[in-house]
C-alpha positions as CSV (number, residue, x, y, z in Angstrom):
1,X,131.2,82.3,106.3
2,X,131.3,81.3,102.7
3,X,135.1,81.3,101.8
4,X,134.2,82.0,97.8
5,X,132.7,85.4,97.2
6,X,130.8,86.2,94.1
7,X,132.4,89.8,93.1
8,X,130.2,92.7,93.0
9,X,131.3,93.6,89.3
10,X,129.3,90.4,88.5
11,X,125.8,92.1,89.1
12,X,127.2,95.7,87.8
13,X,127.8,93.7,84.5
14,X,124.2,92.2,84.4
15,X,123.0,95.4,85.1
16,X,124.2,97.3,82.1
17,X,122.9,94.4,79.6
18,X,119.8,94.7,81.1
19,X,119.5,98.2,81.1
20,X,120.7,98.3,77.2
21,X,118.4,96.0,76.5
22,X,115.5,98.2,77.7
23,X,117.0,101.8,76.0
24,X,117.4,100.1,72.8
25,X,116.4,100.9,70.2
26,X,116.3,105.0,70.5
27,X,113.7,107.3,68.7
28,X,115.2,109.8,66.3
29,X,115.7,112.5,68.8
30,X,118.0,109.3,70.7
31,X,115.4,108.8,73.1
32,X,114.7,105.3,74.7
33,X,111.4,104.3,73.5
34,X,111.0,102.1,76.8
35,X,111.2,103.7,79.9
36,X,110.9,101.5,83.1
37,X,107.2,102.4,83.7
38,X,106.7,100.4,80.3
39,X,109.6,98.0,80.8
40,X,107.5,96.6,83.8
41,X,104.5,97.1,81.8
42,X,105.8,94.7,79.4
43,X,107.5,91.7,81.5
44,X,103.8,92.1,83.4
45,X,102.5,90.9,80.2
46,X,105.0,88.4,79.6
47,X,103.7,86.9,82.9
48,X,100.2,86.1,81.9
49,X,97.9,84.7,84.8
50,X,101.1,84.7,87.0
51,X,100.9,88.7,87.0
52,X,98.4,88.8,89.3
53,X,100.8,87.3,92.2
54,X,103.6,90.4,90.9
55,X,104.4,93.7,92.4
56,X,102.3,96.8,91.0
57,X,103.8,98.9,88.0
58,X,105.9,101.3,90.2
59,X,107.2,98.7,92.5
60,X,108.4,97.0,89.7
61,X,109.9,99.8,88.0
62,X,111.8,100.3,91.2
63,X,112.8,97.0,91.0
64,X,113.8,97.2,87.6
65,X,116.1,100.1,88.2
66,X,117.6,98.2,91.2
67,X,118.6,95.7,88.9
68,X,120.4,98.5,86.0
69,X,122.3,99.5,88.9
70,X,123.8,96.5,89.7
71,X,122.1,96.4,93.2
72,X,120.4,92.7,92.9
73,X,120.1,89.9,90.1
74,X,116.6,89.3,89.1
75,X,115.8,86.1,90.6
76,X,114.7,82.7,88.3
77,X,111.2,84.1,88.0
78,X,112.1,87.4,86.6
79,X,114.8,85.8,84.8
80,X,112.3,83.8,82.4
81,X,110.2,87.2,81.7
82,X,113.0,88.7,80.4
83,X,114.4,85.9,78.2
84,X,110.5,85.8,77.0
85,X,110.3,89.5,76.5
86,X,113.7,90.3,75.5
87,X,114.0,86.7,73.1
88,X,117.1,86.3,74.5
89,X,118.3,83.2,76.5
90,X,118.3,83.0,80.1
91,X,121.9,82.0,79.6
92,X,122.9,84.7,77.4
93,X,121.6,87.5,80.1
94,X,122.7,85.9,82.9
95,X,125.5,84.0,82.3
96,X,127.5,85.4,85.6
97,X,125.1,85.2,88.2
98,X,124.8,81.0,86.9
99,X,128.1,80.1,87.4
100,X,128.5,77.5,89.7
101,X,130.2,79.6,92.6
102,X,127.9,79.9,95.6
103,X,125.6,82.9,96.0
104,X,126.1,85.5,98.6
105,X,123.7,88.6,98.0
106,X,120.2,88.0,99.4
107,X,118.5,88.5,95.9
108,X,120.9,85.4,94.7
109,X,119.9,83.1,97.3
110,X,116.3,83.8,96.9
111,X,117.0,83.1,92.7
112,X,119.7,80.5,93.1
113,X,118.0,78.3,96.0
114,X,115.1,76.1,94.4
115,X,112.1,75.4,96.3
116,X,112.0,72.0,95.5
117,X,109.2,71.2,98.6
118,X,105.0,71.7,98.1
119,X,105.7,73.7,101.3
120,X,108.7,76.0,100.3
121,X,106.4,76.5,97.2
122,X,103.2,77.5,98.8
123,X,105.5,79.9,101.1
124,X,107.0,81.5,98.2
125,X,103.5,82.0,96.3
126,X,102.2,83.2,99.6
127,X,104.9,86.0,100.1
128,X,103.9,86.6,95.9
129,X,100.8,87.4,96.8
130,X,101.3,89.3,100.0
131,X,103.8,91.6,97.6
132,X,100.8,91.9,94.9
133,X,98.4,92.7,97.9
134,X,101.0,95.6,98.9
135,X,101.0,96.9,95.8
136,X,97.8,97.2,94.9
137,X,97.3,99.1,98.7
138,X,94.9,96.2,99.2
139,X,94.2,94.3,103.0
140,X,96.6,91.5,103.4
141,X,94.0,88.3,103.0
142,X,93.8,86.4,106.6
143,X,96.2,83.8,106.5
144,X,98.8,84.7,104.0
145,X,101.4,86.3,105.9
146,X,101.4,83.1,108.2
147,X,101.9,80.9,105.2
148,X,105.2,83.4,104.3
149,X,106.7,83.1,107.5
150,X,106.1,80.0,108.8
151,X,109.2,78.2,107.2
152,X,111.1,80.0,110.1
153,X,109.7,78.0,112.8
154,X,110.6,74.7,110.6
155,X,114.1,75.6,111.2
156,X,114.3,74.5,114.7
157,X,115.9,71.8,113.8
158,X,125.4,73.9,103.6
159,X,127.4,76.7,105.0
160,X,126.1,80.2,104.7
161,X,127.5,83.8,104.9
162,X,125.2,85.0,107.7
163,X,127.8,88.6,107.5
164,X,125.3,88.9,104.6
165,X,122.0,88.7,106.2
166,X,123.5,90.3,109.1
167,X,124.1,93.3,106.9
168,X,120.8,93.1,105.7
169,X,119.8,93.8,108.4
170,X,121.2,96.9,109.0
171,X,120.6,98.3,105.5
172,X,116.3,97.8,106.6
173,X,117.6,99.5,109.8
174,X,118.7,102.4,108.2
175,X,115.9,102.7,105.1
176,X,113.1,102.3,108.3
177,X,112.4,105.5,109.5
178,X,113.9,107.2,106.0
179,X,111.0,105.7,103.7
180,X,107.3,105.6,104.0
181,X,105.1,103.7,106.3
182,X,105.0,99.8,105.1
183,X,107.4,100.9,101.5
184,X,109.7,98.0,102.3
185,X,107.1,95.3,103.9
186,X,107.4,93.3,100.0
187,X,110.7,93.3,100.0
188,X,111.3,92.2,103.7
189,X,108.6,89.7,103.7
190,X,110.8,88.2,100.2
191,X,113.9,88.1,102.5
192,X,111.8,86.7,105.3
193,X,110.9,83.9,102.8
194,X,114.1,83.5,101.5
195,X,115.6,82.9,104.6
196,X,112.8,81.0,105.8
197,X,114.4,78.1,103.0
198,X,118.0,78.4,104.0
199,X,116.9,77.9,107.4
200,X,115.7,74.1,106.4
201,X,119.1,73.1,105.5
202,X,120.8,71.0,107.6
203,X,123.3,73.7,108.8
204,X,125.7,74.7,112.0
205,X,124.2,75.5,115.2
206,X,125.9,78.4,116.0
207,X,125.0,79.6,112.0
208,X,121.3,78.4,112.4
209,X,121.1,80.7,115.9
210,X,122.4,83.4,114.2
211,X,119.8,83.0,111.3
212,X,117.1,83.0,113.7
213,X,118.4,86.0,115.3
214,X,118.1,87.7,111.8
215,X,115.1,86.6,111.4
216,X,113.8,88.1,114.9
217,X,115.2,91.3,113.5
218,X,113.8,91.0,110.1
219,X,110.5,90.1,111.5
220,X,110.6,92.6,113.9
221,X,111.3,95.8,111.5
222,X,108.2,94.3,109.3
223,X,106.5,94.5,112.1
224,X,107.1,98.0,112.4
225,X,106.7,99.0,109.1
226,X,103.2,97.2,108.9
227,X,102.4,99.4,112.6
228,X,103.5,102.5,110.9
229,X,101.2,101.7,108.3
230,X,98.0,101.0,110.0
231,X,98.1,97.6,109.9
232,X,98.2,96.1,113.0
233,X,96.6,93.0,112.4
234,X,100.1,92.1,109.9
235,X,101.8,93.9,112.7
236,X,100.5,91.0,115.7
237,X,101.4,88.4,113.4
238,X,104.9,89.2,112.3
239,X,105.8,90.3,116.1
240,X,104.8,86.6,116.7
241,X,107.1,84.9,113.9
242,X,109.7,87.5,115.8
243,X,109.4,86.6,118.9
244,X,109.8,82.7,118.2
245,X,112.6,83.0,116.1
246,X,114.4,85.2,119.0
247,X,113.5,82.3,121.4
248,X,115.3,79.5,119.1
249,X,118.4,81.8,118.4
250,X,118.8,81.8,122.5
251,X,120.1,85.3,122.2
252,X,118.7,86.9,124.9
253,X,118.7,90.3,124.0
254,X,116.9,90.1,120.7
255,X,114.5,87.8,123.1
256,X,114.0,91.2,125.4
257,X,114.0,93.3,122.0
258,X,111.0,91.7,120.4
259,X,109.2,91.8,123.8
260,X,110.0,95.2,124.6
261,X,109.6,96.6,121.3
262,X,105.8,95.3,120.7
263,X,105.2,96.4,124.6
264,X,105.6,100.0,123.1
265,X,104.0,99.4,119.5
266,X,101.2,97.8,121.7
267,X,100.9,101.0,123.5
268,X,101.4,103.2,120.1
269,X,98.3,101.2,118.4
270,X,95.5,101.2,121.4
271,X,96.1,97.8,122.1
272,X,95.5,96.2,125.6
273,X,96.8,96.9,128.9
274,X,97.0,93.6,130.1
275,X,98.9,92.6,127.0
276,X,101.4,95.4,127.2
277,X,102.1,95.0,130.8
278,X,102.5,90.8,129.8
279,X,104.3,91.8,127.0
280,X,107.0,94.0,129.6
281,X,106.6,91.6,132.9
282,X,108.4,89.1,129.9
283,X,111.0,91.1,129.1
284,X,111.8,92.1,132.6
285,X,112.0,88.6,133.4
286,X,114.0,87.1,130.7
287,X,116.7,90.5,130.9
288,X,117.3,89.1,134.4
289,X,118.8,92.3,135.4
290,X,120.8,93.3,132.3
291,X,120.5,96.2,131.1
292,X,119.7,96.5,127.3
293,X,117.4,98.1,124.8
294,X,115.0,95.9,124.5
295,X,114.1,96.4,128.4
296,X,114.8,100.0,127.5
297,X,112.2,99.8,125.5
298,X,110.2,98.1,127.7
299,X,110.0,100.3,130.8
300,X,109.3,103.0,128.3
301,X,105.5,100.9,127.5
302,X,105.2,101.4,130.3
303,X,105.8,104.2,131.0
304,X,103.5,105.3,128.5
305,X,100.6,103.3,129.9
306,X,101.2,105.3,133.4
307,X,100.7,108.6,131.5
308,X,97.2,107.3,130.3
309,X,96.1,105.9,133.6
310,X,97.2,109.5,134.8
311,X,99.4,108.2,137.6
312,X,101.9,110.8,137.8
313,X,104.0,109.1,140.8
314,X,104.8,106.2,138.3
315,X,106.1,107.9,135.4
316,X,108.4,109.7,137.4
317,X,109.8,105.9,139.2
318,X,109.6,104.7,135.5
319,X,111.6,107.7,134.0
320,X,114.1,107.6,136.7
321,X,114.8,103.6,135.8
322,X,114.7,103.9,132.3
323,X,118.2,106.6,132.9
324,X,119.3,104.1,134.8
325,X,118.8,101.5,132.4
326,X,120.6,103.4,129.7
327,X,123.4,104.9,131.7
328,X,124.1,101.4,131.9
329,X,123.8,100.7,128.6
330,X,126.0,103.3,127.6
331,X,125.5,103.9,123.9
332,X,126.8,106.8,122.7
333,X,127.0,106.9,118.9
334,X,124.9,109.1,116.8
335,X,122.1,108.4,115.1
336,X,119.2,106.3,115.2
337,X,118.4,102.8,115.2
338,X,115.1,100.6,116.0
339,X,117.7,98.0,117.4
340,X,119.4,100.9,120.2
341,X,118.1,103.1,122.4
342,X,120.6,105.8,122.7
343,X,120.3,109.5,123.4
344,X,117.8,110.5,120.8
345,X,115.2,107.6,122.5
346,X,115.3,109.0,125.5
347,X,115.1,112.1,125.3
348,X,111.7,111.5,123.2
349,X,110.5,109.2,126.1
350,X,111.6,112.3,128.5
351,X,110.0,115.1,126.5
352,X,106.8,113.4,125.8
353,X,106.6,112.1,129.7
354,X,107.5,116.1,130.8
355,X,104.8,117.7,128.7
356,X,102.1,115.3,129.5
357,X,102.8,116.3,133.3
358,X,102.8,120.4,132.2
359,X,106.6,120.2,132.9
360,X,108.6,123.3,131.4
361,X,111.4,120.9,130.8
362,X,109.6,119.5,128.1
363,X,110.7,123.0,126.0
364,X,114.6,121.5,127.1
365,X,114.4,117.8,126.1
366,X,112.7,118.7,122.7
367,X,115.7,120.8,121.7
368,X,118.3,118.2,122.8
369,X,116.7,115.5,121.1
370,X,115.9,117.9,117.7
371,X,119.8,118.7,117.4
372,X,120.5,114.7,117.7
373,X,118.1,113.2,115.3
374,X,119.9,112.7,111.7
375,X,117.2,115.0,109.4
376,X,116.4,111.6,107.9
377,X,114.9,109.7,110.4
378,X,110.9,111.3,109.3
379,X,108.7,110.1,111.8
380,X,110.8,110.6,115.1
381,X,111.0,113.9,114.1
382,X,107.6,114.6,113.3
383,X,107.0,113.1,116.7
384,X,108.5,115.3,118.8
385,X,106.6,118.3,116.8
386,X,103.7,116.4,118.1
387,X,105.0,116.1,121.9
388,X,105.4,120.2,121.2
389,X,102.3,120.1,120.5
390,X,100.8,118.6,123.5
391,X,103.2,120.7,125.7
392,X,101.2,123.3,124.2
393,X,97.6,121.9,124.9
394,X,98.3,121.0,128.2
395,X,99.7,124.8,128.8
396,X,96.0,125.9,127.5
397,X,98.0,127.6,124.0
398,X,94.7,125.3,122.4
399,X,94.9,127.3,118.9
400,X,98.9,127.1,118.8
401,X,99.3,123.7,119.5
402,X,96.6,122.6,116.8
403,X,98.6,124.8,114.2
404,X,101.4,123.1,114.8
405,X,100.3,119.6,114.8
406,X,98.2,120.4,111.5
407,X,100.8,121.6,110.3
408,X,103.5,119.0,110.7
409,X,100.9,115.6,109.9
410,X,99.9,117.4,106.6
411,X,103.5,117.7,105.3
412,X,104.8,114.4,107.0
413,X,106.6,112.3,105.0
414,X,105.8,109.1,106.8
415,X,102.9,108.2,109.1
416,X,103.9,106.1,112.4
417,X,102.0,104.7,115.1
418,X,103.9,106.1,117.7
419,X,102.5,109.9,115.9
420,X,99.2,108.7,116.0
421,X,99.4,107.9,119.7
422,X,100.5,111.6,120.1
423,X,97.8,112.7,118.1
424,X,95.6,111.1,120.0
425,X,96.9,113.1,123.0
426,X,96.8,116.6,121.7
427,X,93.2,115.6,120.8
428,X,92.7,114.2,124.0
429,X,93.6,117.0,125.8
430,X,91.5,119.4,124.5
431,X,89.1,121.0,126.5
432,X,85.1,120.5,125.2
433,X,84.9,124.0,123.3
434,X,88.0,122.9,121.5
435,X,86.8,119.9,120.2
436,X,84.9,121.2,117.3
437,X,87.4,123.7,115.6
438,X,88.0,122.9,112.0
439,X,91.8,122.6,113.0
440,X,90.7,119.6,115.3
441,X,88.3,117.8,113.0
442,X,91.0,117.8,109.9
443,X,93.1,116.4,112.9
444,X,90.8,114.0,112.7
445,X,90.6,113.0,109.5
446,X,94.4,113.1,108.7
447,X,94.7,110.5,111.4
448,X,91.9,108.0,110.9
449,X,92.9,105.1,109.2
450,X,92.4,100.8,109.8
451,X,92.9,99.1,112.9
């Protein structure tokens, strides 16, 4: 770890220039005549051709305000936009953040860590582009999200405060299941990027493991995100930079994570049975017999895949390991994570295997795992309104159970692909008069989206 620490003041201090900068001068009434709409509006401009390769108008407005709060430093980019539009020096706004102590905070080591290589370059455009594409809610061109992570398999192969990216990763952790589908795929594909350079340095074994391990887990929650989204072409590819970068760290439970994890988002998005049950034999075979939540996760593909092949005496051996598995596990702290599988994980997997199989403890699990889930976490708890749902369905309460699933997907906050696999069951269960009610066919259409 870095034994010099930049303080936090330093970006708080950048902050408030920049956002005097942008409120002055005030209209007679003491208004700002630039809000941060127009703020991004303007540095757009500034950037001429190079605009088209920058975040829409609200995402950088977002960004903006990060920056007036003293959350990041604009990187060198942004930095030259603002000196144009502001006719300021780079110097003059930033003097703090160029100071010749070593960066710490992400946004600083993707400003203060040149790309001085054709490749690093072409990454960094690429992951430019991939932000622009996100913005503008446009398909991710074939080929470009490669290009952004790719510097990560370079690094198998200067000191760095990986506590930093460690946190990072926690902070995406957390925001996950809180914000909507693919919302933070630009930024982590910048960090992926970022890291993707620090990972060409000559560094420390043990620091360059631990870096890969982020980047499994950065990777990994893009993944995600893209899933969530509807995008599981970017979803495949990410889950593939993850998975390598597990295998250079050597830690084997991210290595079981990444496996285990796209086993079940394989499952969520219709994808094969052969490469789910590949996906889990893996993570079987590299846990070895240790328990963790990655093969958690696993068994619980699985699982899943038993329920659609309708072989009842299987879910039942799969439920039964999966409590075992997490017994042994033994992680008992609230609230939710992507990288866990506590309480609140299986009790979902539980509910949604008991009311596939018309079990009444389905009504049971549902309330446990309602009064665990933090009220942030959106689309789990959308989810289990949805495994309600098809507790319903399968009871023949047809009219009840399609109120309620309408219901909760037009006021959800964010889409996932694990609710559109339970979506696809209430509407699966249906019997052939219910098919056509209006209730079903806005089902329907609320759900259908890319593949």
């Amino acid at each position: 770890m870095s034994a010099v620490k930049r303080p936090e003041g330093v970006k708080k201090v950048i902050g408030a220039r920049l956002r005097a900068l942008r409120e002055e001068p005030r209209d007679e009434l003491g208004h700002s005549r630039w809000s941060r709409e127009k703020w991004a509006i303007k540095l757009r401009g500034a950037a001429g051709p190079s605009a088209q390769a920058m975040p829409g108008v609200q995402s950088l407005a977002q960004m903006i305000k990060q920056w007036e709060c003293g959350d990041h430093v604009p990187g060198p980019f942004y930095r030259a936009l603002y000196a144009s539009v502001t006719g300021k020096t780079e110097k003059e706004l930033f003097k703090e953040a160029l100071s010749p102590e070593p960066p710490t905070s992400l946004t600083k080591l993707v400003g203060e860590s040149p790309l001085t290589s054709l490749e690093d370059d072409v990454r960094r455009r690429a992951a430019m582009q991939v932000i622009a594409a996100l913005g503008a809610g446009a398909a991710i061109p074939p080929g470009l999200l490669e290009t952004a992570l790719s510097g990560i398999e370079d690094a198998l192969g200067n000191p760095q405060d990986t506590a930093e990216w460690e946190r990072l990763v926690a902070d995406y952790d957390h925001r996950l299941n809180a914000s909507p589908a693919g919302a933070l795929a630009g930024e982590l594909t910048t960090d992926l990027a970022a890291l993707s350079v620090v990972l060409k340095r000559n560094l420390p074994p043990l620091q360059t493991a631990t870096l890969l391990r982020v980047s499994a887990a950065l990777s990994g929650l893009l993944a995600i995100d893209f899933s969530d989204a509807g995008d599981y072409r970017a979803s495949r590819v990410a889950w593939g930079a993850a998975t390598r970068a597990a295998d250079g760290s050597g830690d084997q439970d991210m290595q079981v994570w990444t496996r285990g994890q796209q086993a079940k988002f394989s499952q969520y998005s219709g994808g094969s049975p052969s490469t789910l049950v590949a996906l889990a034999d893996e993570a079987h075979r590299i846990a070895g017999g240790t328990a963790s939540p990655g093969l958690a996760h696993a068994i619980g593909a699985r699982m899943y895949l038993a329920i659609d092949d309708g072989d009842a005496e299987k879910v039942r051996a799969l439920l039964a390991e999966m409590n075992r598995v997490c017994e042994r596990i033994g992680d008992t702290e609230p609230g939710h994570s992507v990288f866990r599988f506590r309480e609140t994980q299986r009790l979902w997997s539980e509910s949604y295997a008991y009311a596939q199989a018309g079990d009444k403890r389905a009504a049971e699990s549902l309330a446990q795992a309602r009064g665990l889930y933090p009220m942030n976490v959106l689309a789990p708890r959308v989810n289990l309104t949805l495994i309600e749902s098809v507790s319903l369905v399968k009871g023949r309460e047809v009219g009840e159970g399609l109120e309620l699933a309408l219901n909760v997907l037009q006021g959800q906050e964010r889409t996932s692909a694990g609710g559109r696999m339970l979506t696809g069951s209430v509407l699966g269960l249906l019997p052939p008069e219910a098919r056509s009610l209006p209730e079903a066919r806005e089902i329907r259409a609320l759900t259908a989206g890319p593949v």
